[in-house]
N, C-alpha and C positions, 0 to 999 in steps of 0.2 A: 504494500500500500504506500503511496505517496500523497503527499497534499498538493491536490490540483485545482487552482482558482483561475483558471484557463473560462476565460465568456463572463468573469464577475468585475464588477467594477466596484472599488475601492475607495472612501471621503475616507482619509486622516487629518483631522487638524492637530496643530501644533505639529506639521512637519517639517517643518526648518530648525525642531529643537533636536537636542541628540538624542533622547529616544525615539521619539516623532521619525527622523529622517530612517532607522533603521528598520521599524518597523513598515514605514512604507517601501523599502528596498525588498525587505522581505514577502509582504503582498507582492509587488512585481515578478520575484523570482517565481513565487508559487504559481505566476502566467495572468493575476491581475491585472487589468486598467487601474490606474492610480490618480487620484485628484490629491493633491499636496494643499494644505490648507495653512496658509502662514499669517501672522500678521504683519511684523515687521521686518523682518529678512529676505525680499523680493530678490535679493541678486544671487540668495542659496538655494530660494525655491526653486529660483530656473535653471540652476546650475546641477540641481537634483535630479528633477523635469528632464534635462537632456542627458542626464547621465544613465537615468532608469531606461529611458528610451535607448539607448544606446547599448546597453548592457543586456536586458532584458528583453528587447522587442516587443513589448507593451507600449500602451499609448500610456503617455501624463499628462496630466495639464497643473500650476501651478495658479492659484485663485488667493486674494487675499480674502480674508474673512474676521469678523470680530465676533469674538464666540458668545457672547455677552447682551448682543443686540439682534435681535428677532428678525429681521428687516434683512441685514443683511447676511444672515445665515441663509432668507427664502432666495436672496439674488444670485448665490453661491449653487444653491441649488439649481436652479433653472440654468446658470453658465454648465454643472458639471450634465444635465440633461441636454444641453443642447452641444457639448462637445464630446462628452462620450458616450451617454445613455443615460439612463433609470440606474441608479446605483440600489446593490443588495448587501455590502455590504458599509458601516459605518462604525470608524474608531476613534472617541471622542476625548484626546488625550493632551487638550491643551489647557492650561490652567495660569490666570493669574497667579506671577509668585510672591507669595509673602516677606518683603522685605527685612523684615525687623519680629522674629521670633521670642514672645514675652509670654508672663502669667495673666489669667484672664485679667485678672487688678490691674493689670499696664498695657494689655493690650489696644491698639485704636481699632475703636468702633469700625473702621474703614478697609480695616482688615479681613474682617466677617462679612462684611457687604462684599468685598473682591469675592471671598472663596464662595459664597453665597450665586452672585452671579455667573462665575465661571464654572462651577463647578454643578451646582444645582438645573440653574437657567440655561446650561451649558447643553445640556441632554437634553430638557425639555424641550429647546428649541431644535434640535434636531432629530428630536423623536418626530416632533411636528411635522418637521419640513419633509422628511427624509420616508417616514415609515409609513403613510398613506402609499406613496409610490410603490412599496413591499407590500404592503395588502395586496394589492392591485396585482402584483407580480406573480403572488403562490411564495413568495422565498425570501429571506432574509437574515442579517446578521449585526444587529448592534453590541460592540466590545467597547467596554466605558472601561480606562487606565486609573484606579483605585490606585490606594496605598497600603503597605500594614500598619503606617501610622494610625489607620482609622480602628484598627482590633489594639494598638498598645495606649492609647490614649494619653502619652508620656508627657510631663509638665511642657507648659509652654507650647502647646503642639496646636493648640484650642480652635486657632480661629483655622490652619487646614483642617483638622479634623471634623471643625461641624460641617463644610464644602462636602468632603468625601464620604461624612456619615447622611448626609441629605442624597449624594445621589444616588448612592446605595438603596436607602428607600424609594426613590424615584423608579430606578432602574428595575428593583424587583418586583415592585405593581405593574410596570410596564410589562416586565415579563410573562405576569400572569391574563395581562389585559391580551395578549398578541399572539401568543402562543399558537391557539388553534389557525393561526394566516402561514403557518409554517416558516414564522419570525422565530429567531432565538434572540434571548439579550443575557449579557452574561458580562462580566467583571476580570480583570487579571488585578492585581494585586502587586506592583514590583517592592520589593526592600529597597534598603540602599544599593544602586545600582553600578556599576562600571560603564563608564559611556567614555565617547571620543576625550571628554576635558579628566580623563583619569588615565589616560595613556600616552606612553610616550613618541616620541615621533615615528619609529617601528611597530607600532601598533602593540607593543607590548605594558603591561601592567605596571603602572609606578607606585611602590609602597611605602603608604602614609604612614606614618604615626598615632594619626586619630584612627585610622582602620580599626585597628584592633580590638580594641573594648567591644564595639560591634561585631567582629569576626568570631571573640572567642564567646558568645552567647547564640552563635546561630550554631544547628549540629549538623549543618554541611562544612561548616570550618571556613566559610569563603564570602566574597560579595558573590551578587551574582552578576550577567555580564546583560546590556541590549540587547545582544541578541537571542537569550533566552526568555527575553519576556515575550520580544517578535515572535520565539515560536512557539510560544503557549495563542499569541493570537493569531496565528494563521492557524493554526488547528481551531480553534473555535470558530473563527474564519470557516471552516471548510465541511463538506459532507460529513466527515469522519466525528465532528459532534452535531450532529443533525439533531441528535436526541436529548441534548445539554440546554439547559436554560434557565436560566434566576442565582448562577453561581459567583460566588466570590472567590476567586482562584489566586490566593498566595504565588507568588515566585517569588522565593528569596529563602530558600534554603531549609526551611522548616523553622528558622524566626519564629513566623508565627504560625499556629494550627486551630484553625475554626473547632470547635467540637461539636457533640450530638448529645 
């Protein structure tokens, strides 16, 4: 068995960040069409845009989008239908970042409004836009990028954790609301991640200092890397979970473990 996204096409926002960019290489390799969904990095999204194309023999197209604002997530949509089709599946993995990590007592209000918007309103806007055209279809795949922040609840974490714990609920009503359209909606989860700004110019691993304390509480001994979170969503992405849906799926080593 292999993962063949060969005739689906592909919305990632937040593809110009370093997880964003990998996992949409990796929908491309698996034979999807790709929509790169960036907001401020137009010269990486097209630089991506042609590289997928090139690499891949898939079509891209690179669209700005602000994920936050309703209006233009529907114009996002109608560009990725009018340049490459009806998209089935959507990965919704872009998130305001919280600048300045405090205790509720010090946190600003302004903080919880971002993760509130981006993360909340984030889905909801593109369940809207995006999952009527799946009804319509027979088929579908929404993969919302969670954290284990949202299962550790760790001081200071407050104002991403209530973003990630809202769309969590969001996402799993959806699930049950879609289910019978032969839509899945389902969650990854990454840890602390390995991405491009944690490697050296050889693409190999540079070892921090702060690592650690994190490394020696996960019992895979490790970080994990981008590209295994990519293909935890290209399998949920694909046939092979046809029958998956309403999941919170950890990658990051067994850190954390949902229970029953």
């Amino acid at each position: 068995m292999k993962i063949d996204l060969a005739t689906r096409i592909a919305v990632v926002t937040g593809s110009s960040g370093q997880l964003g960019r990998t996992m949409a290489r990796s929908l491309a390799e698996c034979g999807a069409d790709v929509a790169l969904c960036y907001y401020r990095n137009a010269a990486y999204a097209q630089e991506l845009k042609e590289r997928i194309e090139r690499d891949y023999g898939v079509r891209a197209m690179a669209l700005k989008l602000d994920v936050t604002n309703q209006a233009s997530i529907l114009e996002a949509r109608d560009e990725v239908r009018r340049v490459l089709g009806i998209a089935d599946i959507v990965v919704t993995n872009a998130v305001v970042q919280v600048p300045h990590w405090t205790s509720v007592l010090e946190q600003e209000p302004e903080a919880y409004e971002s993760q509130f918007r981006s993360c909340v309103m984030h889905n909801v806007f593109m369940a809207k836009a995006f999952v009527p055209d799946m009804i319509t279809k027979g088929h579908g795949r929404l993969i919302g990028i969670n954290t284990e922040c949202a299962m550790q609840n760790f001081p200071a974490q407050s104002a991403y954790v209530s973003g990630k714990r809202g769309m969590d609920g969001v996402l799993r009503v959806l699930a049950k609301e879609v289910g019978k359209h032969n839509i899945t909606v389902n969650q990854v989860a990454p840890g602390w991640t390995i991405s491009d700004s944690c490697r050296n110019p050889d693409g190999s691993e540079r070892n921090l200092a702060q690592d650690f304390p994190y490394i020696e509480r996960v019992p895979m001994g490790r970080r994990g890397t981008d590209q295994e979170i990519a293909n935890a969503v290209c399998f949920l992405a694909s046939d092979l979970a046809g029958f998956i849906t309403g999941v919170y799926l950890p990658v990051c080593g067994g850190d954390v473990m949902p229970c029953i």
